[in-house]
N, C-alpha and C positions, 0 to 999 in steps of 0.2 A: 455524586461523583461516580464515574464509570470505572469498573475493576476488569475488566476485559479488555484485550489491547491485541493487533495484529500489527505486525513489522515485516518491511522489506529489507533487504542488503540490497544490492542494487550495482552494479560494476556493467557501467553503459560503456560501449564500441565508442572510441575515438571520431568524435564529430556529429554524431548520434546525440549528445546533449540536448541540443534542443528541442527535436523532435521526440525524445525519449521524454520531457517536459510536457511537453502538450499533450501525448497520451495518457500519460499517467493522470494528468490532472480532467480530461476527456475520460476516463475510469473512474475516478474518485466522484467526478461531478456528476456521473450516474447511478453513482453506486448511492449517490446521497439522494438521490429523487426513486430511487427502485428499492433501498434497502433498507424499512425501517430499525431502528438502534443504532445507527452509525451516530455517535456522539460529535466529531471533528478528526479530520485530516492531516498529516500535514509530510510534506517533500522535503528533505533537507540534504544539503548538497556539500561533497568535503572543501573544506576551504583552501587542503594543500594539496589534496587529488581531485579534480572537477569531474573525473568520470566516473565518482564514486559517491552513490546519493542514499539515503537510508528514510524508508518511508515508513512514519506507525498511525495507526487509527484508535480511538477508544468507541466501546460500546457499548449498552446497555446492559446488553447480556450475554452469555456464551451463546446461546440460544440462536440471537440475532444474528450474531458473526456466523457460525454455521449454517444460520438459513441462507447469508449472503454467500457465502464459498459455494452455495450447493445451488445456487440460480444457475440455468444454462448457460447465460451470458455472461460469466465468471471468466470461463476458463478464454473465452476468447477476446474479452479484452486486457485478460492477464496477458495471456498471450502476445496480443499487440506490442503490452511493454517491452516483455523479457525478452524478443526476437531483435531488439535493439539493444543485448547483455551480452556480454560474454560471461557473467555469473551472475546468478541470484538465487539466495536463500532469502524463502518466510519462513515465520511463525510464529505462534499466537503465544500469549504472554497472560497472567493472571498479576494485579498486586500484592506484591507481599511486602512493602514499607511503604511508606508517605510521611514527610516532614512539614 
């Protein structure tokens, strides 16, 4: 099991939904073919604010997450997403429970 974890907040411009969808998932589905240790993805979207979606990754190792933050092509398909935000925080996360 993977103890390394990165997360988005995510607060997409009104109407911007969908196409903030298909980027992100155009970013995750490269970042899985370019980045070894990406364990699985995933996009989850608020059920009573739709323009509020919170994205985490798990990975093998801290290691691997920062070799993927630190590829050129990071920051401008980050980019792609967050220019469709009016906010977004990341940051990376470590395990400290499991049930």
């Amino acid at each position: 099991m993977s103890h390394h974890y990165s997360s988005g907040n995510w607060l997409v411009i009104s109407g911007q939904e969908p196409e903030f969808i298909a980027r992100w998932t155009e970013f995750l589905s490269w970042t899985k073919q370019n980045a070894p240790g990406l364990v699985s993805a995933q996009l989850i979207q608020d059920s009573e604010d739709p323009h509020h979606f919170i994205s985490y990754s798990s990975w093998d190792s801290d290691e691997a997450l920062q070799r993927w933050r630190s590829m050129p092509e990071f920051a401008s398909k980050l980019g792609a997403c967050r220019v469709l935000c009016q906010d977004f925080r990341g940051t990376n996360y470590r395990l400290a429970a499991f049930v």
